[in-house]
N, C-alpha and C positions, 0 to 999 in steps of 0.2 A: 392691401391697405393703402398702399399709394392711390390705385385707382380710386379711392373714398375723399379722399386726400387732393387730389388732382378738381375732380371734380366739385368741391365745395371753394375753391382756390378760383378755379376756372366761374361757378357761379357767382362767385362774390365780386369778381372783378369786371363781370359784365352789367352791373348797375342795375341789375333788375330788380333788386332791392328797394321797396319805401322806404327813408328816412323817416319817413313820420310813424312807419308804425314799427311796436316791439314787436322781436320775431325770438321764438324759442328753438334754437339749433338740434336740432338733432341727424345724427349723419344715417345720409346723404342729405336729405332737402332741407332749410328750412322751412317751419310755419306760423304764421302772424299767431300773437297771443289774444282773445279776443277779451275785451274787459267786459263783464256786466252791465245792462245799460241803465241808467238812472230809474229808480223806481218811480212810475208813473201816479197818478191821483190816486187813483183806486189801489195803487200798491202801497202807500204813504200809512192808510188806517185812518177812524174815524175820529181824529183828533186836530183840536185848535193850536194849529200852529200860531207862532206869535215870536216875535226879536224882545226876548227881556235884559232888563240894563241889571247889572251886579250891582251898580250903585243906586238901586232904587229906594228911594225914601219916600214914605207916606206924606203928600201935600197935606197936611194941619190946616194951615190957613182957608184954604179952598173947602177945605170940606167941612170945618165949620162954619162956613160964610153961607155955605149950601143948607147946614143943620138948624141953623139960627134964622136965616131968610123967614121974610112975612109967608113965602109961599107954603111953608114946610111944618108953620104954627101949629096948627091943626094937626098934625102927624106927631109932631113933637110933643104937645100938651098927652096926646092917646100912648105914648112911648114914657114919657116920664112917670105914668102913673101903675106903671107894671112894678111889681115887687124887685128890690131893690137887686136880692144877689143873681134873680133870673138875670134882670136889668145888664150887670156887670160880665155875668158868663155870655150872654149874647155879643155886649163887645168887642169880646175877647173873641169871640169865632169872627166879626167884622176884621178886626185889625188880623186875626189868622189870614184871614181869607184876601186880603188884602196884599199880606205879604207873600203867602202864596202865588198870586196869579200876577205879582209886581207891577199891581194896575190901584189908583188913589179910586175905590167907589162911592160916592155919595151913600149915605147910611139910610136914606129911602126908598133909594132904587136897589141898593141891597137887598134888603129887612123881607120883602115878600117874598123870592125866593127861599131864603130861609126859613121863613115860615111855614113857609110849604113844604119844604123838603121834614121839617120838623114835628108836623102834626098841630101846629100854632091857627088855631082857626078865630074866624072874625079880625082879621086885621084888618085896623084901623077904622072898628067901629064904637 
């Protein structure tokens, strides 16, 4: 046992050691511990990353400046005249969908996708 002893004494003092890497002792030799290397693109999966903030609050202002806009009339006038409580459940999945993906969407550049995913056909005619 000295000689095990001797030997790891005698290695450790000859500097042959990296500091920079972790080493897992085991007697006689030590060996570097290898870490995993960062999952690359294709090991990530088929999702939108994105930095979302905790303190996100839906911009009102902006998005009814967007809603109300001369450009958006026409969309607005074909949206107001849908039955009121459909009208209000849609919404309601806007403003979900919103705080979901902690992103302000314009409620026209929304609204298609949704309707499509939903079975909503003839939008905006």
């Amino acid at each position: 046992s000295t000689n095990y002893r001797s030997f790891s004494d005698t290695f450790s003092q000859t500097g042959n050691l990296d500091p920079s890497q972790r080493y897992r002792f085991r007697s006689p030799i030590p060996e570097p511990i290898i870490d995993p290397p960062s999952p690359s693109s294709s090991g990530i999966g088929q999702t939108i990353n994105m930095i979302t903030r905790l303190d996100f609050t839906i911009d009102w202002p902006l998005l009814k400046e967007d809603y109300y806009s001369q450009q958006n009339s026409a969309l607005r006038k074909w949206f107001e005249v849908i039955n009121f409580d459909l009208r209000e459940q849609i919404k309601k999945e806007w403003i979900a969908d919103m705080e979901r993906l902690h992103i302000s969407i314009p409620f026209f550049k929304w609204f298609p996708l949704f309707a499509s995913n939903h079975g909503i056909k003839e939008v905006y005619s």
